[in-house]
C-alpha angles and dihedrals in degrees: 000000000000096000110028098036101014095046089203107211132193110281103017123136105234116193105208107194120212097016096174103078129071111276088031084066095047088048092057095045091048100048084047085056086045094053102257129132107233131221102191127180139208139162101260146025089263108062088035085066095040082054088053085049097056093051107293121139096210127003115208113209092215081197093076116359121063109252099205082054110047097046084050093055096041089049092041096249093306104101138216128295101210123045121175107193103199092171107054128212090027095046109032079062098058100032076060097053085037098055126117120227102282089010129158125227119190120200122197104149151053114180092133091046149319094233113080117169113225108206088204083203092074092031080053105030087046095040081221121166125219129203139193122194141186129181087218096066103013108148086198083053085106091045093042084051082064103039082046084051106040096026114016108044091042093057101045077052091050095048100246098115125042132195116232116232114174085189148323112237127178121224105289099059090045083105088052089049102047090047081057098043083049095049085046085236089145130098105205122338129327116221117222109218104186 
């Protein structure tokens, strides 16, 4: 997402939203190795610390603080011009109105809803270019198989990406798991030793 549709370059301010879960914290791991400066969100003051702490520039709790409005203070009015919408209907709303002039936005996910609306006047009056993308059909999947090879895998080696793991639970506290990964009280993924 970040490197074959995104095209992340050196210097872009890439708005990674939501930025808490697991693939939000690689991602902000990944755009900081590619040379972006990350605004990353979460849901409390907590995880947006933990996201500063994995690379972000500036963390934005969307519980309390206005996302459109915040991205466009900390990059003086001008927006970001790179946007990866992991939640769907919510976010794909505010990485629009977020979006710098030419400006790419990445979906890969909907769990807050499969419906985004799509006001084609900022889509237009932005150029901006909007991409979905799937693991499951993703005409880039050959070419992700070698940045995961040549990028990806080196720098988890070399420590400069970290997976994020909230906490590791056997069989008898999965009921436990699943209620927090309901609530959302998780920072990253939770492993399931049986």
């Amino acid at each position: 997402a970040l490197i074959h549709k995104a095209n992340v370059q050196l210097g872009e301010w890439v708005l990674i939203h939501p930025g808490s879960g697991g693939v939000g914290g690689a991602a902000v791991q990944l755009a900081k190795l590619l040379g972006g400066k990350v605004i990353a969100t979460a849901g409390n003051e907590a995880k947006v610390r933990r996201l500063i702490e994995l690379g972000a520039e500036y963390g934005i709790d969307y519980s309390s603080q206005d996302i459109v409005a915040e991205a466009g203070r900390i990059t003086n009015n001008s927006g970001v011009q790179v946007a990866l919408d992991g939640a769907g209907k919510v976010t794909f709303a505010h990485c629009l109105e977020a979006i710098a002039t030419n400006g790419r936005i990445v979906s890969y996910g909907t769990t807050t809803g499969m419906d985004a609306s799509l006001p084609l006047v900022k889509l237009l009056g932005r150029n901006a270019t909007i991409y979905g993308i799937a693991l499951w059909y993703n005409s880039d999947y050959q070419a992700s198989l070698e940045t995961l090879r040549d990028l990806v895998i080196p720098a988890v080696v070399e420590g400069k990406i970290q997976s994020i793991i909230d906490d590791v639970v056997d069989l008898e506290r999965l009921s436990e798991a699943l209620i927090r990964m309901e609530n959302r009280d998780l920072m990253g993924k939770i492993i399931v030793v049986p």
